[in-house]
C-alpha positions in Angstrom: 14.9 -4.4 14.0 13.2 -2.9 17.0 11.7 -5.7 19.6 8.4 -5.4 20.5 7.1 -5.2 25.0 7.2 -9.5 24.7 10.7 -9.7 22.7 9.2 -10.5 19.8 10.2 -8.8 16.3 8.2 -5.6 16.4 5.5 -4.6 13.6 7.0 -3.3 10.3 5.9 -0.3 8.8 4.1 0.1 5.2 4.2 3.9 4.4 2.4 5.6 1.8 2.3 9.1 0.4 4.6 11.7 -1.3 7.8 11.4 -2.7 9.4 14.6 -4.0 12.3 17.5 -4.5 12.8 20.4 -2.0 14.4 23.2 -3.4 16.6 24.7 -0.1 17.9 27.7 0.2 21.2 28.3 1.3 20.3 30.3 4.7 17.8 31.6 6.4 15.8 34.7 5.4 17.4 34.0 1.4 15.3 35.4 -0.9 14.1 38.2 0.9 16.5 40.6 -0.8 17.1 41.0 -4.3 20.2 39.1 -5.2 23.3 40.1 -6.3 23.9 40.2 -10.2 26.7 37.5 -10.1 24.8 35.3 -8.1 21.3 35.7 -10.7 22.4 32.8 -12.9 23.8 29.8 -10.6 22.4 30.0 -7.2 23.0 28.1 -4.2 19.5 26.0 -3.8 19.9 22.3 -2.7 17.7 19.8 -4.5 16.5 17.5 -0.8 15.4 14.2 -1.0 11.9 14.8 0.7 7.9 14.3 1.1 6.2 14.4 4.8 5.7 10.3 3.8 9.4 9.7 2.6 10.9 11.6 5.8 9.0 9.4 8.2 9.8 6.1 6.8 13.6 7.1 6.4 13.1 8.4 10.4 11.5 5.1 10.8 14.4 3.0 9.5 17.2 5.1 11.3 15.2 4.3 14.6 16.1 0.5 13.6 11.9 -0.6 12.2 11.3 -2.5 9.3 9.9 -0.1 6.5 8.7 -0.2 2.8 8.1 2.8 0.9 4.6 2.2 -1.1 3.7 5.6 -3.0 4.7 6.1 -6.8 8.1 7.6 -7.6 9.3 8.3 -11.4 12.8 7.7 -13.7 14.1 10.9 -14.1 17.2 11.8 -12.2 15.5 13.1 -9.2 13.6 10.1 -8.4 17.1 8.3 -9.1 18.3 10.5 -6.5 15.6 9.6 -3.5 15.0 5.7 -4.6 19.0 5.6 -4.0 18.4 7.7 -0.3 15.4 5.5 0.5 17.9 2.4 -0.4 20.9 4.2 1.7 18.4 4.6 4.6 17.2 0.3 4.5 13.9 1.4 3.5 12.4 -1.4 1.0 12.0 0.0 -2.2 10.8 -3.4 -3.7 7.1 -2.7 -3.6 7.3 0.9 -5.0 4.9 1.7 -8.0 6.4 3.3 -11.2 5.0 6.8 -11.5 4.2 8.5 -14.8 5.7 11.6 -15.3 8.3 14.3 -13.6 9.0 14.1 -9.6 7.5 16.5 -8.0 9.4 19.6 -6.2 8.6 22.1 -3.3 10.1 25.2 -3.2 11.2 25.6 0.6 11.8 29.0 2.1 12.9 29.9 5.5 12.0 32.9 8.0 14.9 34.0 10.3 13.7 31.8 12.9 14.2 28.7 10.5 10.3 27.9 10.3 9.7 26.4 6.4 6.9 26.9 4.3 6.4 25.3 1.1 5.4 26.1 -2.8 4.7 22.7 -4.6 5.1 21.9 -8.5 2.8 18.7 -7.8 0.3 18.7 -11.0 0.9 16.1 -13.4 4.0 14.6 -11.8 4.6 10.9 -11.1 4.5 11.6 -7.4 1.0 11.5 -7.6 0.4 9.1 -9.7 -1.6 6.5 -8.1 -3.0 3.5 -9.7 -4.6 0.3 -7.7 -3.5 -1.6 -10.3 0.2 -0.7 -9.4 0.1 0.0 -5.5 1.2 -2.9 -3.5 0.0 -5.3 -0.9 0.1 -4.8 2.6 1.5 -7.6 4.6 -0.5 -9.5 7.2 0.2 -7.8 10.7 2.0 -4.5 8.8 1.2 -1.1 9.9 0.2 1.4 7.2 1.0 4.7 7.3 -0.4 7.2 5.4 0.5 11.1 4.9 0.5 14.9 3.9 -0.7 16.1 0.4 -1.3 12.7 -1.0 -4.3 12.5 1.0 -5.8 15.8 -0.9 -4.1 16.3 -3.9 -6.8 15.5 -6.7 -6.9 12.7 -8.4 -4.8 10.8 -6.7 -6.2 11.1 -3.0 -9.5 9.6 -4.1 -7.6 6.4 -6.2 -5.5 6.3 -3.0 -8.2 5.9 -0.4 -9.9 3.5 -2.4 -6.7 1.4 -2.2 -6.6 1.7 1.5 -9.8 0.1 1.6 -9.6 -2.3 -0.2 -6.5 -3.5 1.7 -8.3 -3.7 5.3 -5.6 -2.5 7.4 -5.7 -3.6 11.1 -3.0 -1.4 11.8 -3.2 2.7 10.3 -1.9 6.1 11.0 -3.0 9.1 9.2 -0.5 12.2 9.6 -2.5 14.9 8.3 0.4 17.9 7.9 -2.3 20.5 6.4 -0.6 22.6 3.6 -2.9 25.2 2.6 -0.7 26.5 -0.4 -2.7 23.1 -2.0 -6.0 24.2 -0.8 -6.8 27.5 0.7 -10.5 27.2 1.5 -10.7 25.0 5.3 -14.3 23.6 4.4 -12.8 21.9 1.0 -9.7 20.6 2.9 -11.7 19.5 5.8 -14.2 17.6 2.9 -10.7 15.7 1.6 -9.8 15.0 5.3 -13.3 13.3 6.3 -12.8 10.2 4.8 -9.6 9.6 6.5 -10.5 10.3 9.4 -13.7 7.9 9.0 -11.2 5.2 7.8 -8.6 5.6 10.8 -11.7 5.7 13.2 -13.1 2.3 12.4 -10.3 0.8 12.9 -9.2 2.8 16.5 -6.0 3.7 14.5 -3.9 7.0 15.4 -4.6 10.6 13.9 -1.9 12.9 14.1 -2.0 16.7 13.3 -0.2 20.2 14.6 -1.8 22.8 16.6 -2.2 24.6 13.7 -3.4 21.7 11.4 -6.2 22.0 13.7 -6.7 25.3 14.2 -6.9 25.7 10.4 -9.6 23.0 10.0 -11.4 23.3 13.1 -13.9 26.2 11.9 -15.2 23.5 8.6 -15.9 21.1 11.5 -17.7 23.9 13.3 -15.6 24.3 16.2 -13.4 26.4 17.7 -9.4 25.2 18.0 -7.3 22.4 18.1 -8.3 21.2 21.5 -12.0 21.3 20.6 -11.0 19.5 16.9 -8.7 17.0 18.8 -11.5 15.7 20.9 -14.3 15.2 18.5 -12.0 13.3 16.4 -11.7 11.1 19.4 -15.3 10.7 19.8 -15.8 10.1 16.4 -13.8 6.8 17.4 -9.8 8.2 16.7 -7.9 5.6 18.8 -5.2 8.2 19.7 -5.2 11.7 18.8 -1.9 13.3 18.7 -1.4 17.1 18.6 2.4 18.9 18.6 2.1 21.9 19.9 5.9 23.1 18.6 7.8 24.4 21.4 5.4 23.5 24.0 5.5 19.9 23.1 3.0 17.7 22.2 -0.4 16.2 23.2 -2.3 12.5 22.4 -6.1 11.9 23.7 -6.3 8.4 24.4 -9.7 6.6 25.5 -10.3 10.6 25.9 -7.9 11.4 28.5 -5.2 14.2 28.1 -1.6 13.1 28.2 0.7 15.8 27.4 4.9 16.0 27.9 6.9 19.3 27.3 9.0 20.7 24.4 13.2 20.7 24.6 14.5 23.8 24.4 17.5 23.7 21.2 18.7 25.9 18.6 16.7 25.4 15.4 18.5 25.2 12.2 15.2 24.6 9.9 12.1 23.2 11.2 12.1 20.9 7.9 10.9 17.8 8.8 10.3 18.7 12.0 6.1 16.5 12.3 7.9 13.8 10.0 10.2 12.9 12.4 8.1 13.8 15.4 5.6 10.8 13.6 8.3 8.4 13.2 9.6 8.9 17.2 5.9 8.6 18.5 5.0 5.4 16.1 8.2 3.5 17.0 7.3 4.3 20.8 3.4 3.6 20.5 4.7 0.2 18.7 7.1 -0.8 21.1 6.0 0.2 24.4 2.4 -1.3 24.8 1.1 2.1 23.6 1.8 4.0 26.3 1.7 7.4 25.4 3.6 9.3 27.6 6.2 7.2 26.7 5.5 7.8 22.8 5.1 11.3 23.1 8.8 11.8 24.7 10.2 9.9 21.9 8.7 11.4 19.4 9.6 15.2 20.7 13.2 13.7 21.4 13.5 12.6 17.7 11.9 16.1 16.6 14.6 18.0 19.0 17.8 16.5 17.0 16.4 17.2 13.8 15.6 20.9 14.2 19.2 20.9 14.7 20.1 20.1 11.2 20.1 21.3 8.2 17.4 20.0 6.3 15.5 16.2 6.8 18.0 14.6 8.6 16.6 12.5 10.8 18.1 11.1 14.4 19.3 6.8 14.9 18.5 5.3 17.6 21.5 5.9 19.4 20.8 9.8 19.4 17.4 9.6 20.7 18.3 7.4 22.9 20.6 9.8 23.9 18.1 13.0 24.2 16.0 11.2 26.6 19.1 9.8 29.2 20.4 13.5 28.9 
């Protein structure tokens, strides 16, 4: 466990949204062509353990926190398959809620450069699957974080919020990770968004969101780009805005002041799990380091660095951040 600025044990984490299936392809660019006939009827797709939520709190873990997962996973074989990574990775799998139904899957593919984009199979699945009566308590003094399409995807985003509510947290993060493959229209994701943001703002909590995240909602809010967006969500009472900004680093607005570190230049692999990570370096910073956000920032860009470097979610230990920043 991580030690807090006073040598204390440092605050666990509580982390809520999607657990599901990526479908990888083998390389980059696969797809694009038609395939061969010998290769039409067993392919070379990987079935990833995955989720925004479930790649932070495994990040979270292999940076040494205390972490329970909290969202709904399902019996079939695939949710066999992550409950046993979340188990490898010491996140608590104690206070996880049976889901009804099939685990959902995203179909990743991957441009020549290694950027992902997504295609999810999310209707009807025991991913979302979200029932107060079966979502746990948070613990006194526990951070809750909350993430990616379970805060849109219908019906379960509205059940979902109405559980955060009712469990008063002191301590929240809302990672937004916009996927507009869900919802196209910016106006009806920004709707969906609001009452996160409202619920992160009351408490002076920490929103986090890409460049493009931003950009993408900004017009529904009636402004112009991600800089504009990132401060009215501070004036709206955000405690700590963060922005990455992908190879040009990342940003936080704090007490709304501008602190912003660079990008590390490294050969990208995939960029899968890329603002998962990224979260999980910036929250075990801001929780360690008397929120200091320079100091936040670099870790969570570090973090980021070593897994664009992999193949798939793989996110860095301690050790290897650690490492990033001495080097």
């Amino acid at each position: 466990m991580s030690t807090g600025e006073d040598g204390g044990a440092a605050v666990g984490f509580l982390v809520v949204g999607e657990a599901l299936i990526d479908l990888v392809p083998a390389t980059k660019g696969d797809g694009d062509a038609d395939p061969e006939p010998a290769s039409t009827f067993a392919s070379t797709w990987q079935a990833q353990t995955a989720g925004g939520p479930l790649n932070t709190a495994v990040a979270l873990a292999r940076l040494d926190r205390t972490v329970a997962f909290g969202a709904p996973i399902g019996e079939d074989a695939l949710a066999r398959q992550m409950t046993a990574h979340l188990r490898a990775n010491r996140v608590a799998v104690d206070r996880v809620p049976a889901g009804r139904g099939p685990t959902a899957m995203a179909v990743v593919s991957l441009d020549e450069a290694g950027k992902a984009s997504y295609h999810f199979h999310a209707a009807q699945t025991a991913t979302f699957d979200f029932d107060t009566d079966r979502m746990p308590s948070l613990a006194d003094g526990e951070w809750l974080h909350i993430a990616s399409l379970a805060l849109v995807v219908r019906p379960g985003a509205e059940t979902l919020h109405r559980w955060a509510l009712d469990q008063r947290p002191e301590l929240v993060s809302v990672d937004l990770n916009v996927r507009t493959i869900v919802e196209p229209d910016p106006q009806a994701y920004w709707g969906a968004l609001e009452p996160w943001i409202d619920l992160v703002a009351e408490r002076g909590g920490v929103v986090k969101g890409s460049d493009e995240d931003l950009d993408f909602l900004a017009p529904a809010a009636g402004l112009g780009d991600h800089a504009q967006l990132a401060r009215h969500l501070a004036e709206r009472g955000v405690g700590c805005v963060v922005t990455t900004l992908g190879v040009d680093g990342a940003s936080a607005l704090v007490d709304r002041e501008e602190v912003r570190v660079p990008g590390r230049r490294v050969e990208v692999v995939d960029t899968v799990a890329a603002g998962d990570t990224f979260m999980a370096g910036f929250l075990d910073g801001w929780t360690t380091e008397a929120t200091d956000p320079a100091t936040a920032l670099s870790r969570g860009v570090a973090a980021a660095s070593v897994v664009v470097g992999r193949r798939g979610a793989q996110p860095p230990t301690t050790d290897e951040v650690d490492a990033v920043l001495r080097g």
